[in-house]
Legacy VTK file of the C-alpha trace (Angstrom):
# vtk DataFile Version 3.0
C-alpha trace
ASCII
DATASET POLYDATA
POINTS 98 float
2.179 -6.710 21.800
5.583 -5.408 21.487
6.673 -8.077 19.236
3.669 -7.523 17.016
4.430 -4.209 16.337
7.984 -4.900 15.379
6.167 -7.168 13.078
4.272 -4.160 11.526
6.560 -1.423 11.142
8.637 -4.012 9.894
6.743 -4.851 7.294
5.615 -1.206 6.597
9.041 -0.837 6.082
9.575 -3.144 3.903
6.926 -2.547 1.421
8.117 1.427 1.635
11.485 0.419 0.751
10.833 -2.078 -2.014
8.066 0.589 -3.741
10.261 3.481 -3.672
13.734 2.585 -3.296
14.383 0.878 -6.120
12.907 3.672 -8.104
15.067 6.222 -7.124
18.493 4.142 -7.792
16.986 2.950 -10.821
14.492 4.761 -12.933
12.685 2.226 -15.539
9.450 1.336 -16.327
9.719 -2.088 -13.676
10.478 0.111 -11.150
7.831 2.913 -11.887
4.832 0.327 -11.998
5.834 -1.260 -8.430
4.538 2.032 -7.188
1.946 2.835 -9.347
0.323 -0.547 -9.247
0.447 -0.494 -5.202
-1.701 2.761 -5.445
-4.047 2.613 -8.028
-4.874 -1.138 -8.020
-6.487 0.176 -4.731
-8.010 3.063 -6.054
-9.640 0.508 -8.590
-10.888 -1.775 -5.707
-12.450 1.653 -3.908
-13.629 2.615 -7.136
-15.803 -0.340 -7.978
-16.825 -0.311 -4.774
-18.340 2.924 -5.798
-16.325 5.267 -3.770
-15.460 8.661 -5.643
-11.629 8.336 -5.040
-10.603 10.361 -8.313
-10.489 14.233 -8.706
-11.519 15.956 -11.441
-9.709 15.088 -14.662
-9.038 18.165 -16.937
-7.480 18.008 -20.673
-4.115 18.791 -19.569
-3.821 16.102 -16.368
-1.489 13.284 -17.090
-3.194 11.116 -14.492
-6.369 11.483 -12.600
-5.699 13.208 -9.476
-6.593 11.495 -6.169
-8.381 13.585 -3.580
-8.402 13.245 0.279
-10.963 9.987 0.314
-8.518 8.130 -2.109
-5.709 8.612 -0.289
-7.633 7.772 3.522
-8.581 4.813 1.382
-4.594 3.623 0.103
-4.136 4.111 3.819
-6.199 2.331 5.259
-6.261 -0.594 3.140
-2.470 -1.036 3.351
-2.582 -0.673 6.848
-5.001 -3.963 7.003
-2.900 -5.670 4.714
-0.093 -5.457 6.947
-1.890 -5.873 10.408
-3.128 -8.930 9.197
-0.089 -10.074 7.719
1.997 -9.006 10.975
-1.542 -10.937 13.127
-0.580 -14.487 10.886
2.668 -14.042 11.152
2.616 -14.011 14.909
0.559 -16.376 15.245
2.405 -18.676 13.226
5.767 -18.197 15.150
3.776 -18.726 18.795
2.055 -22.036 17.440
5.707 -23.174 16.655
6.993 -22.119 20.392
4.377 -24.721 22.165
LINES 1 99
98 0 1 2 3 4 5 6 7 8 9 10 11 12 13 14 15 16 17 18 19 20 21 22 23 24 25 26 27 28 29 30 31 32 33 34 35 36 37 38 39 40 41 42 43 44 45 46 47 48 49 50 51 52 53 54 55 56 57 58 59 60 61 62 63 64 65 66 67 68 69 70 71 72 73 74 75 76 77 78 79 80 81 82 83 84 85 86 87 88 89 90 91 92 93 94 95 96 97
């Protein structure tokens, strides 16, 4: 258990680092999308899926807001993503130990 949740946080940590980090050394439009493409893809998954993830979008918004549901949802997804990915990647590693 312990070594699966060093598996986790470490790859929590590396998708934190690699979405903003490289955004706030270097500001261009590569490093911009990494983050806005690891939200809002989601938000277009939940939104298909018929989920109201989006605020209310005024004249004057530059992008559409996310409310509370969106952002459970960016949660929660990511947080699958990497469980699974830490779950295989154990699993891998103790099939190569017997």
């Amino acid at each position: 258990m312990k070594s699966y949740l060093k598996i986790v946080t470490s790859l929590v940590a590396i998708h934190l680092l690699v979405a903003i980090l490289p955004s706030l050394l270097i500001e261009n439009k590569i490093t911009a999308s990494i983050i806005y493409y690891s939200i809002f893809y989601v938000l277009q998954i939940a939104s298909d899926l018929g989920l109201a993830v989006f605020g209310v979008i005024t004249e004057d918004t530059f992008m559409a807001p996310i409310n509370l549901l969106g952002w459970s949802f960016i949660i929660l997804f990511w947080s699958i993503v990497h469980s699974l990915l830490g779950y295989i990647i154990l699993r891998m590693f103790r099939l190569n130990q017997r």
